[in-house]
N, C-alpha and C positions, 0 to 999 in steps of 0.2 A: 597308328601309333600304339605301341604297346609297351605293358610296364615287363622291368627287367622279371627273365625268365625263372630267378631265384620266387620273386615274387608270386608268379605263375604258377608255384608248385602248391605254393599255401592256399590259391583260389578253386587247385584240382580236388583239394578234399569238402567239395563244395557242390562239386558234377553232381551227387545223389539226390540233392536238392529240389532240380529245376531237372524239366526236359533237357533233350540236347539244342534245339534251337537256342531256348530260353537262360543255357549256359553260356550260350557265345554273347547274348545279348547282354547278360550279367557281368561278363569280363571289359566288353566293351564299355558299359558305363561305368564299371570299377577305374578301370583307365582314365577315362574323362575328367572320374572326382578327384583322381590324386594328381593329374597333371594341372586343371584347370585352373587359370589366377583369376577367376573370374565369378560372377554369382554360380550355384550350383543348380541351374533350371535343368529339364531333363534338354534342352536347346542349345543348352551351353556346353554337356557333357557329351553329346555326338560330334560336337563341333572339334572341340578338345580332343576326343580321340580319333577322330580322323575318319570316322564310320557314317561321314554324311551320305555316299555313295553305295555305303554299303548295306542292303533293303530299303525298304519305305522308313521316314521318322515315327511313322505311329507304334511301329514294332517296339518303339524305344518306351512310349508315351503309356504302350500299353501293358507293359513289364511288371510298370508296379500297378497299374490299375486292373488289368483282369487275367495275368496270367496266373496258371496253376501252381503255388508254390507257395508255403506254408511259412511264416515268420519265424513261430515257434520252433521248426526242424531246420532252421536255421541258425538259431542262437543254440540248438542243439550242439549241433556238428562245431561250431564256433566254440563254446563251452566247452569240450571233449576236446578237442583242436587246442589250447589255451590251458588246460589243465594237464595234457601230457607236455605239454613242453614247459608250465612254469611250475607244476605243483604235481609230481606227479606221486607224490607221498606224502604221507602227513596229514596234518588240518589244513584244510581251505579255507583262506579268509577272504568273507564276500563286505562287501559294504552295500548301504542301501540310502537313496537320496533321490529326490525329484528336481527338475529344473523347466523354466518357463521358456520356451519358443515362441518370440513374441510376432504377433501376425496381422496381415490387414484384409482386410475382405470380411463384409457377413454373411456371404456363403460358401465358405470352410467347413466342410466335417471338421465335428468335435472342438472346434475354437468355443474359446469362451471368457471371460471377464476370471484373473488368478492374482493370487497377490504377487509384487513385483519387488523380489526383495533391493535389487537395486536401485531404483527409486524410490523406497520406502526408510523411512527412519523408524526408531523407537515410539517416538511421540505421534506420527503419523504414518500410517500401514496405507499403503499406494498399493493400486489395482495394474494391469495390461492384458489386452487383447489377444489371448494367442492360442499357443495349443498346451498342453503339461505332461510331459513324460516322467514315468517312475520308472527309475531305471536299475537294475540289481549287474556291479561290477565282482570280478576277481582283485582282489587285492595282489600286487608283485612287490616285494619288500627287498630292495638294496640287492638289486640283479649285478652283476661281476662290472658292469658295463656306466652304472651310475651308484657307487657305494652307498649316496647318503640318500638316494630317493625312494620314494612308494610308489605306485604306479597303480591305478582303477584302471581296470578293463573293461568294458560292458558285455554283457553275455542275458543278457534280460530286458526287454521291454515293456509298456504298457503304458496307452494314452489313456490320461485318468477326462474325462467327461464329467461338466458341472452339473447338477442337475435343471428342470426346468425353470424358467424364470417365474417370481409370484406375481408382477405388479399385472400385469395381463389377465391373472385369474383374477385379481382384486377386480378388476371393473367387473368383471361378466359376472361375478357373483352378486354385486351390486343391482346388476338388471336383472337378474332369474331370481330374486329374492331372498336371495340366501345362501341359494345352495352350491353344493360345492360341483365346480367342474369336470367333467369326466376326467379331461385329459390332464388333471391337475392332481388326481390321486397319485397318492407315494410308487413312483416307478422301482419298481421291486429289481429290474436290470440294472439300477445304479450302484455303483460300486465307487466306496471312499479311497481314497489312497493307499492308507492302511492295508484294504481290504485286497488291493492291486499288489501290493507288494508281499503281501502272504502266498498270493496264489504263485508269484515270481518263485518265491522261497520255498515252496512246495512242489515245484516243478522241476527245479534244480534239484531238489532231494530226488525226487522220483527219479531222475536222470543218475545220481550217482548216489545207489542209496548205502553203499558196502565203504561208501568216505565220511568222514566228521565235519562239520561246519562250523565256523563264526562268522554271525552276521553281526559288523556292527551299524547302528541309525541315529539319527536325532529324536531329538522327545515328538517329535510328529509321529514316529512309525514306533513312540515305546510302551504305546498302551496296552487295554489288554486285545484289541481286535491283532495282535502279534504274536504279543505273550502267551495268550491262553493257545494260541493253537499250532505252536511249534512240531514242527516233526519230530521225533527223536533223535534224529543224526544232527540237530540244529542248537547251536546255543548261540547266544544273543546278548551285546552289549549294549545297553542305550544310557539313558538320560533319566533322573530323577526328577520330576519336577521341585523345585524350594518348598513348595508348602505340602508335599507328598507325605502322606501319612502311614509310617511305618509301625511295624505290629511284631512283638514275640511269636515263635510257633504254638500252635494250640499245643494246651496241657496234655495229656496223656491221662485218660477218664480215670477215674481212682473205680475199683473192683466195686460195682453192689450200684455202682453211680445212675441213676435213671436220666431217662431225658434226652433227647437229640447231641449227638459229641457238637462240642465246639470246633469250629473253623481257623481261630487267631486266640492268638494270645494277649497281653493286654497291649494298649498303643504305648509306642515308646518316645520318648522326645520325641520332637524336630528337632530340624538342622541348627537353628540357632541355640536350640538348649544342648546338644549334643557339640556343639564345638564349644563353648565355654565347661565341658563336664570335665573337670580335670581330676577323675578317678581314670580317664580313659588316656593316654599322653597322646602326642604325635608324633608321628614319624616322617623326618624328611627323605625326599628322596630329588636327585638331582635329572633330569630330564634332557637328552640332546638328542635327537631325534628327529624324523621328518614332522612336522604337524606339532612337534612340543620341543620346545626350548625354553624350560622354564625349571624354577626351583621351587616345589609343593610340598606342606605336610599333608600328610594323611592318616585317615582312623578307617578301621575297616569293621564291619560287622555282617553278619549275617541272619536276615529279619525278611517278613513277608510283605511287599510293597500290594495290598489286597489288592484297594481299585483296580491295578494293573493286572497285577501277574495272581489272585487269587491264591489257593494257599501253597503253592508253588515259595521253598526258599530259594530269597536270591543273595549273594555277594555284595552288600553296599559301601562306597566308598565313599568316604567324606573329603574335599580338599579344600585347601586356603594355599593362594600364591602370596610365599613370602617376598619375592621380587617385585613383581607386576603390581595391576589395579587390578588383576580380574575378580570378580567375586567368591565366594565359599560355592560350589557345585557339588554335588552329588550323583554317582552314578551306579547302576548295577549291571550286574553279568550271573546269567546262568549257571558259570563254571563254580561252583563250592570248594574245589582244593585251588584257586588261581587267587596272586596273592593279587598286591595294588599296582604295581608296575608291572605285571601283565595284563592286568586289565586297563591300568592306561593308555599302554602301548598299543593294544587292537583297537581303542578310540581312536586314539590321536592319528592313527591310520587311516581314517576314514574322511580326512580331509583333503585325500588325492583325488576323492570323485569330483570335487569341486573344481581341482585342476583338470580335470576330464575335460567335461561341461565347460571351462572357457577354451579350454582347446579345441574341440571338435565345434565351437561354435566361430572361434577368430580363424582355422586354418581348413576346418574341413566344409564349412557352411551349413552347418545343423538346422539353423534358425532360416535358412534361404529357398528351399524349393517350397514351389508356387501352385502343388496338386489341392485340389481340391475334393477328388470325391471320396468316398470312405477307403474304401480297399489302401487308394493310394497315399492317403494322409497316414495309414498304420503302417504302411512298408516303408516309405521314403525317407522319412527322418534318421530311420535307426538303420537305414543302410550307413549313415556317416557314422554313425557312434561303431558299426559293425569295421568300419573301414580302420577308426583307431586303433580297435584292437589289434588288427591285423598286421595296421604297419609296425607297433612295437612288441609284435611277435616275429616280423621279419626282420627288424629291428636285432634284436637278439640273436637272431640265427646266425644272419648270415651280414648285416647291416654295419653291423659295430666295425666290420674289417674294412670300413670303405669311408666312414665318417670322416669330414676333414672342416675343421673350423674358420668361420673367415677370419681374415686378417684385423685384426682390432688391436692397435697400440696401447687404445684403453682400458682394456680389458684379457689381458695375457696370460691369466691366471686361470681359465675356463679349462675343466678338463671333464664334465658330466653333461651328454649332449640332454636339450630340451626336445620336447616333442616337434619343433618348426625343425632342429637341426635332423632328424631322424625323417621328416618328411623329405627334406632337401637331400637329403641322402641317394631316397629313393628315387627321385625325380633324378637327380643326375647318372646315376647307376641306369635308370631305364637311357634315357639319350645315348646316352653313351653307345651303348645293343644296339639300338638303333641304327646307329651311322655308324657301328664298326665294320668296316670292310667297302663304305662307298667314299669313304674321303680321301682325295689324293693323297699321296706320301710328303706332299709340302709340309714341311716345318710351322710354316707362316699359316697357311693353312688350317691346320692342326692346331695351334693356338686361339687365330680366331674363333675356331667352334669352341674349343675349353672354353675361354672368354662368356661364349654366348650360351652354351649350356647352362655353365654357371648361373647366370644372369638366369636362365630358364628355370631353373631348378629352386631359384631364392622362394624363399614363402613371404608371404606378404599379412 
């Protein structure tokens, strides 16, 4: 079983990747993941594509565990692939977020105890078992094919690793008298999220260093292990923390002045003395949008958020929803000539990665293969997130001309496919190839398989 041969062309810029063996074994299990309605085991996706017969299973098993092929020159090729067909001018807006894979086994490379925002409340912060990917997306803004949506592509990887556990040092330090553990000094290989998602950011630059960037994040990725080490083609929206302490530019030394120049200028408000400052007014502005639909005032300023971004000025935006409950927020951006409704507009953007992240995990099964050793716990996961991309790039090309919605009386009104409509596309678009030219000329015939494709093709 193979996917439709439109399909087949976007996997060909991929050949440079892998050997030629390790290419057919790559389309083979590409196959599997987008046809299968089933868990995504490397078991399930030979079965699925119909490659039970064809080599040994371990060829499959061994693909992502010890073949020669690089992750990185993978979301290369994928990146480059993804930027000439949706951005191939302009600024590129990336977003950046991490999401939990949750897992069972305690011998899993890389698993380990993460916070578990779905299970967790305000008042109480819930843990889970699993694995953690940072993941850096292309943003797609209102493509001809869906007017009012955004769309995260992923094009970036990396499994962030907790570090060692303490309560095991705590005893043996107990019986050696004191001292500290070898294997308990600070592992100098561990790297924070943060620290994962810069090196994301900086690898993408290096990859296209003659294009401009926006990254936007949440206050996880807006301190300064980001700020401070931006590339130059890179600017950066994030999140102000409420009690974040903002500061004037340092003064400009007056002539004869002695003494080390000053870094900042004096502190200015907070947030709460700054929205009551009515020397400063507001401005409303009205929001309809993917990720915002809301009515905000806002005050803008431009001041040095230190802790974070050191004496680097940034853009800060103050808001109040006059509609809503949400709270007064504040945020910053890089860009100094960008007013407040462009800088909201590449936030509020960046709530398509989340839409990512439940779709590659309800349609493509992100959270479901069951490798264990190192090599194949860093390949496997992001081959699904590598799969999303792909299909709403074929999506786009060539997909949109074939899309066709089910029948729902309750719902008539649908004219912007979702990602399960755009999967279902491609599954019946491959059947289809398939059995064109073996099925009788019956009418009746011909029906039934429409029927049953159909039925093949649904996402579940």
């Amino acid at each position: 079983m193979e996917l439709t041969g439109t399909f087949l062309v976007l996997l060909e810029e991929f050949r440079c990747v892998f050997t030629r063996p390790s290419y057919v074994t790559f389309v083979a299990l590409v196959a599997g993941w987008c046809l299968s309605h089933r868990r995504r085991y490397v078991t399930e996706l030979i079965w699925s594509s119909g490659s039970i017969r064809i080599g040994h299973f371990c060829r499959y098993h061994r693909f992502f565990s010890q073949s020669v092929w690089e992750l990185d020159t993978l979301a290369w090729v994928l990146a480059r692939l993804l930027i000439a067909i949706f951005a191939p001018s302009g600024v590129i807006e990336l977003a950046l977020d991490d999401t939990l894979c949750r897992k069972r086994g305690l011998t899993l490379f890389g698993a380990g105890m993460h916070h578990d925002p779905l299970i967790s409340s305000r008042a109480k912060p819930l843990v889970s078992w699993g694995h953690d990917w940072v993941v850096l997306t292309l943003i797609v803004r209102c493509p001809f094919w869906a007017a009012s949506k955004v769309w995260s592509l992923p094009i970036g990887f990396r499994l962030y690793r907790n570090r060692q556990g303490l309560t095991k040092g705590k005893k043996k330090r107990r019986r050696d008298g004191g001292k500290r553990p070898r294997w308990q000094k600070p592992d100098a290989s561990h790297r924070t999220r943060p620290e994962l998602a810069l090196e994301l950011i900086r690898l993408v630059s290096g990859w296209f260093p003659e294009r401009q960037f926006v990254v936007s994040a949440d206050s996880a990725y807006g301190g300064r292990s980001v700020l401070k080490h931006l590339p130059v083609n890179m600017h950066f929206v994030s999140h102000v923390h409420p009690k974040g302490a903002l500061y004037e530019p340092a003064p400009v030394p007056e002539p004869g002045q002695r003494g080390r120049r000053r870094k900042k200028g004096k502190r200015l408000p907070n947030m709460a003395a700054w929205a009551t400052d009515t020397s400063q007014p507001w401005q409303r502005l009205e929001f309809d949008q993917f990720g915002l639909h809301a009515t905000l005032d806002v005050k803008t300023r431009q001041a040095l958020y230190y802790k974070a971004g050191g004496t680097r000025l940034l853009t800060i935006v103050l808001t109040r929803d006059v509609e809503g409950g949400r709270p007064d927020q504040m945020f910053y951006a890089t860009g100094l000539n960008w007013d407040a409704r462009q800088i909201l507009s590449y936030y509020s953007g960046r709530w398509s990665i989340e839409v990512t992240f439940e779709n590659s995990k309800q349609f493509l099964g992100l959270e479901q293969p069951a490798n264990r050793t190192p090599q194949a716990v860093r390949r496997t996961a992001p081959m699904a997130l590598v799969l999303y991309s792909l299909v709403v790039a074929w999506f786009h090309r060539i997909g949109h001309q074939y899309v066709r919605f089910p029948e729902r009386p309750w719902y008539p009104q649908k004219s912007e496919p979702s990602f399960a409509d755009m999967l279902t596309t491609l599954r019946r678009e491959s059947w289809r190839e398939n059995f064109r030219g073996v099925l009788p000329r019956s009418r009746r015939v011909k029906n039934c398989f429409a029927q049953l494709a159909e039925f093949l093709s649904l996402t579940g």
